[in-house]
C-alpha positions in Angstrom: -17.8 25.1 -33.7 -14.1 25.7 -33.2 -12.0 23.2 -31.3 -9.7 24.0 -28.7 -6.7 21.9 -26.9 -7.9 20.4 -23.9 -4.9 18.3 -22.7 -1.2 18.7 -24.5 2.3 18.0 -23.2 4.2 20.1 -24.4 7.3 18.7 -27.0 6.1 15.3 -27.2 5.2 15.9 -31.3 1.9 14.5 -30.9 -1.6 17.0 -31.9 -3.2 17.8 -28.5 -6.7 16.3 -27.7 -9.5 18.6 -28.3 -12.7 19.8 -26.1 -15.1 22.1 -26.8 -16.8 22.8 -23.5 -20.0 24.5 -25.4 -19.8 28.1 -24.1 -16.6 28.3 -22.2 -13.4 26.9 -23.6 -9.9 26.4 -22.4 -6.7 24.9 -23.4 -5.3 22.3 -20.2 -1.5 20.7 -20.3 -2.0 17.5 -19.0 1.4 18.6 -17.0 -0.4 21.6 -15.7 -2.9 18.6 -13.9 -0.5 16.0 -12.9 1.4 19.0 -10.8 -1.6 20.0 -9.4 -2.4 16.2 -8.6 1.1 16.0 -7.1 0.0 19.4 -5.0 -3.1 17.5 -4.0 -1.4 14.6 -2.8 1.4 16.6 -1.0 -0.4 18.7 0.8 2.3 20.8 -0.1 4.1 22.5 -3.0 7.5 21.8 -1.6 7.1 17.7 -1.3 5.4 17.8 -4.7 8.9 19.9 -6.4 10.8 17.1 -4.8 8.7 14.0 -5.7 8.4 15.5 -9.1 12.1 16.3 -9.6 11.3 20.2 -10.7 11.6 23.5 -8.7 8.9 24.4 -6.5 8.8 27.6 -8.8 7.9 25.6 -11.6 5.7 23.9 -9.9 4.0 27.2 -8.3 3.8 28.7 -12.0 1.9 25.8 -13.7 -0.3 25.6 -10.8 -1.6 29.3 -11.3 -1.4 28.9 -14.9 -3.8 26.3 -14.7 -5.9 28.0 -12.1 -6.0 31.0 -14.3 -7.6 29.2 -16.9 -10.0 27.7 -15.5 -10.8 30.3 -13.5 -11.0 29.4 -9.7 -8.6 28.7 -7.3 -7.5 24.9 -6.4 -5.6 25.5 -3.1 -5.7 27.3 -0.1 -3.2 28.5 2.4 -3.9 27.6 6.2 -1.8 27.8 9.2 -1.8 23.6 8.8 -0.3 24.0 5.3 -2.0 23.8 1.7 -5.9 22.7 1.5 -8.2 22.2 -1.5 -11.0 24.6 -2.0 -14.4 22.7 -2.4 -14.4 23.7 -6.3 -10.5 22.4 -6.6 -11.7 18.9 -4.9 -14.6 18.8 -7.1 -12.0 19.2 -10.1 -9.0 17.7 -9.2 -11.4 14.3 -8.3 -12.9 14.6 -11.9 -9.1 15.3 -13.3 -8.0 11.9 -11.4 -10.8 10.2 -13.5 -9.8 11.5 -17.2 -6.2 11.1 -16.5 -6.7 7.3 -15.8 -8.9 7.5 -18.5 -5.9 8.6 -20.6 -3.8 5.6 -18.9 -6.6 3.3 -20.2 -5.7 4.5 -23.8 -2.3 3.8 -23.5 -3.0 -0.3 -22.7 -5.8 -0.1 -25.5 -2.8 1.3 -27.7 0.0 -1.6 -26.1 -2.9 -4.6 -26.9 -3.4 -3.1 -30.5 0.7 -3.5 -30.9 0.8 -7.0 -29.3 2.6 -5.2 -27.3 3.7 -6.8 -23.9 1.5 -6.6 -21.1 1.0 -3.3 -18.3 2.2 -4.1 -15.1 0.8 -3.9 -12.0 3.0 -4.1 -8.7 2.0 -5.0 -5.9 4.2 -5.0 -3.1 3.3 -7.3 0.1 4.4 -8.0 3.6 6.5 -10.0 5.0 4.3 -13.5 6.1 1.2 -12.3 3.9 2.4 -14.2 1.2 1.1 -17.4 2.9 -2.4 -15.3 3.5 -2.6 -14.1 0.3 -0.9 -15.6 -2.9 -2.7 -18.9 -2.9 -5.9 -17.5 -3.5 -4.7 -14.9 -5.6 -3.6 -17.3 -8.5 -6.4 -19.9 -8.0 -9.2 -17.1 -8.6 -7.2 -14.5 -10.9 -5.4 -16.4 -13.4 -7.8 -15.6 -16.0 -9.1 -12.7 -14.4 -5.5 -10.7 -15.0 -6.8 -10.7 -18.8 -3.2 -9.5 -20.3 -2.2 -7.8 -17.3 1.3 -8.5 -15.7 1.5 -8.7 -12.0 4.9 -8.4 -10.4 5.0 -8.8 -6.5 7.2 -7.9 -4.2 8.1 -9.1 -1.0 8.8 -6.5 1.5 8.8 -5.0 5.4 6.2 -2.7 6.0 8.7 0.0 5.8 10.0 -0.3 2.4 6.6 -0.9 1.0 5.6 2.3 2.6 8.4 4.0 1.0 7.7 2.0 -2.6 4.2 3.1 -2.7 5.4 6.9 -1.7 8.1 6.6 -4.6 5.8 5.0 -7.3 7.9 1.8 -7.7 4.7 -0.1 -7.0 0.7 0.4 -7.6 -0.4 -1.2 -4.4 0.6 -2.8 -1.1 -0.7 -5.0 1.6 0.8 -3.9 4.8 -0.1 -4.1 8.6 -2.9 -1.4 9.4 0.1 1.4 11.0 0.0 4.8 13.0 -0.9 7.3 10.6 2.2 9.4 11.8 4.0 6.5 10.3 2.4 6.3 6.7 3.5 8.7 3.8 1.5 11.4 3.0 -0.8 10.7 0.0 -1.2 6.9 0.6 -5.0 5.5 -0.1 -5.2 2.9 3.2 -8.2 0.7 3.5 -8.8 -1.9 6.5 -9.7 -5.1 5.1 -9.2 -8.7 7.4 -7.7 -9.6 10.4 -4.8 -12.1 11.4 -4.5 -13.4 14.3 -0.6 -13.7 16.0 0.1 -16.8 17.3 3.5 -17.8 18.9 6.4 -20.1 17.4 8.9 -21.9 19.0 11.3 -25.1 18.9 9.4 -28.6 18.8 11.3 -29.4 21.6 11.4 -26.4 23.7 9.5 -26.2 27.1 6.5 -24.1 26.0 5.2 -26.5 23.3 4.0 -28.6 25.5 1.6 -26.0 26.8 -2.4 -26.8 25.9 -3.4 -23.4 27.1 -2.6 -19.7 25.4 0.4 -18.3 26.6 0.5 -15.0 28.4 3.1 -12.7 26.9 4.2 -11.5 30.2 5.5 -15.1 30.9 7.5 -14.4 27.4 10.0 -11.8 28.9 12.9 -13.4 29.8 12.9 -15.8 26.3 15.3 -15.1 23.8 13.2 -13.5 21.2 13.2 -13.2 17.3 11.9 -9.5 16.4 11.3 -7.8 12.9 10.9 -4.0 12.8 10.4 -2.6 15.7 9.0 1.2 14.5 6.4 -0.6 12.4 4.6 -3.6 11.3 5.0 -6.8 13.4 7.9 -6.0 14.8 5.6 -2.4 16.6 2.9 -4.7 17.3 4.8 -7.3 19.1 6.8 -4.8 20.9 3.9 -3.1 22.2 2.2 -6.5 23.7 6.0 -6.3 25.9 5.8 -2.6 26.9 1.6 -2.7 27.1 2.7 -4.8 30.3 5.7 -2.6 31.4 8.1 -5.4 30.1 10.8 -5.1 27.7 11.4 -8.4 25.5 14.7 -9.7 25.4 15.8 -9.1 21.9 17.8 -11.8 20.4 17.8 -10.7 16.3 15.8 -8.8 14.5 15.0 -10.1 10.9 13.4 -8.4 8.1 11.3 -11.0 6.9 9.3 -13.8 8.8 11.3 -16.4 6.8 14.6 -15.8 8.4 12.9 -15.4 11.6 11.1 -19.1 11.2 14.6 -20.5 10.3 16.3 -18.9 13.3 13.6 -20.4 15.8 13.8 -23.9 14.2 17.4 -23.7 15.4 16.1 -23.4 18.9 17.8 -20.3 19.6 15.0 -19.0 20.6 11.2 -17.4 20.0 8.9 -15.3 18.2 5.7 -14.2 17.5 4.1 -14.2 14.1 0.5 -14.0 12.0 -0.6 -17.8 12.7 -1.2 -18.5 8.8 3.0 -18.1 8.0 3.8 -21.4 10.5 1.0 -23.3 9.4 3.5 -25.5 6.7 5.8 -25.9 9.5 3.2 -26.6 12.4 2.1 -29.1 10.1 5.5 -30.9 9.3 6.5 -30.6 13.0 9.2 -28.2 12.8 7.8 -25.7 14.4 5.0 -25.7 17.2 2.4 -22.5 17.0 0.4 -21.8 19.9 -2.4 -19.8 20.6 -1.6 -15.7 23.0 -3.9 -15.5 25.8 -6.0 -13.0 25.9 -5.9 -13.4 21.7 -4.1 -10.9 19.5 -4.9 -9.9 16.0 -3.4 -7.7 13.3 -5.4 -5.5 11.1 -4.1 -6.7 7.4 -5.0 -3.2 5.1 -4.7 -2.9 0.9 -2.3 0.6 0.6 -2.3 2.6 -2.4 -1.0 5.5 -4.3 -3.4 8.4 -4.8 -2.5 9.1 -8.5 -5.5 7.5 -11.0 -4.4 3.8 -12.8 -5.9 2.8 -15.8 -8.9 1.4 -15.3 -7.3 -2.2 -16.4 -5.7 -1.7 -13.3 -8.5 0.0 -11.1 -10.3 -3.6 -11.7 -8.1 -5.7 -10.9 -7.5 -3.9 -7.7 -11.4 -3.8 -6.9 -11.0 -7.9 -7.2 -8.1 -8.1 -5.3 -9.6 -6.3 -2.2 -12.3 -8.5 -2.5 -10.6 -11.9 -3.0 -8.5 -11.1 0.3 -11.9 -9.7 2.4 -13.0 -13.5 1.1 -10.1 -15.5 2.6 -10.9 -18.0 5.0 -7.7 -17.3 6.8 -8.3 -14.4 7.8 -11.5 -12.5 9.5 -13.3 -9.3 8.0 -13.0 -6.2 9.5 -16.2 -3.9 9.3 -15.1 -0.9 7.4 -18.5 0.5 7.2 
């Protein structure tokens, strides 16, 4: 039985790979499927032109090639944009499966070379670190089996905007509005953390055995970090919940900074507990308990577009080993 090209890019020099799909066969460019995925992802063929650098014309053309050949259409038109046509999601979610499948091939092909390691990136928070990285590298040392993890340390913003660019795989970011999150991003709730308040050793409040009501909070110099999303949203909303503004001394883009600039005394802030506990502990810093409690919803972001399944593990582990933390609290995603 004659073979036919299932997925070729076309000018790379290498043979395509072959299918023969028994009575009905069809030649795909693996191009013709990653615009499509793009499409997919977009919800639009506009944003996918732009994210993929091309016309929306060429994008529109491989599209209906592709359609063409295999003979149903993936999209429809609606008044709220593009959609996928039950038979497109059907594909497309199968396509996302064979193309990581294909991104597989290319680590088998890297550890056959001794070549140096894939990378995955994972980009994190701002304060998460102190959540997250100690169990990561006491459970996944040997787990990364070859693979090369690069983290970055980021506001919520930026990682948003990472993930939406494909400079990293996957993020941990503050659950956000969904008005707020790219298009195409993968967001899964996973633990809570609860925010605690830091201030001077010295200053008046820590010698308070009781939670502190924000409200009293209002007239202290305080130390913000973004205030359209992440922590910096979440603690401005505790202010304007009560029909307070806070008095806004600096904002910082990482907790850090904003630790530093309270253990000058200059003035307040509030933060996930678990990023003062090192200073609580050396006495640099006091934490204390918000009355009624406040939590943050801690979620594991990612980009729709398939990883190799090298990757795909390690990012089932890593959701698993930060549901497992004993600093934080589980969230019920069922």
């Amino acid at each position: 039985m004659e073979l036919v090209p299932l997925f070729s890019e076309p000018g790379d020099g290498r043979p395509p790979v072959e299918y023969d799909s028994g009575t009905s066969r069809f030649p795909m460019d693996l191009r013709q499927i990653r615009y499509a995925l793009s499409v997919a992802k977009e919800r639009s063929f506009t944003r996918a032109a732009t994210r993929l650098h091309i016309s929306q014309s060429a994008v529109s053309e491989q599209v209906k090639l592709l359609e063409d050949e295999i003979g149903f259409p993936l999209f429809r038109r609606t008044g709220r944009g593009i959609e996928l046509t039950e038979r497109g999601r059907t594909f497309l979610a199968e396509a996302e499966r064979v193309v990581g499948d294909v991104l597989s091939l290319s680590d088998t092909a890297r550890r056959l070379k001794g070549a140096p390691a894939d990378t995955l990136r994972l980009g994190m928070g701002s304060g998460m670190e102190h959540i997250f990285v100690p169990r990561l590298f006491r459970k996944f040392t040997e787990t990364l089996g070859g693979l090369r993890l690069e983290i970055v340390t980021a506001p919520t913003k930026s990682i948003f905007d990472d993930l939406y660019e494909e400079r990293i795989d996957v993020g941990i970011a503050l659950e956000s509005d969904p008005d707020r999150v790219p298009a195409g991003l993968v967001v899964e709730r996973l633990a809570e953390a609860e925010m605690a308040l830091i201030v001077h050793s010295k200053h008046p409040l820590a010698a308070m055995r009781r939670g502190i009501d924000v409200g009293r909070l209002a007239a202290e110099p305080i130390i913000m970090s973004e205030l359209t999303v992440g922590y910096g949203d979440v603690v401005m909303s505790m202010f304007t919940d009560l029909g307070l503004r806070p008095n806004i001394l600096a904002i910082a883009d990482n907790i850090e900074t904003m630790k530093t600039i309270v253990q000058s005394g200059a003035g307040i802030a509030i933060v996930p507990r678990a990023s003062a506990e090192q200073e609580a502990t050396a006495g640099t810093l006091k934490v204390l308990p918000l009355a009624p409690r406040r939590t943050v919803v801690l979620s594991l972001f990612r980009r729709r577009q398939p990883m190799s399944r090298h990757k795909e593990a390690f990012v089932t582990q890593l959701r698993a080993a930060l549901r497992e933390n004993p600093r934080t609290s589980t969230v019920d995603t069922a």
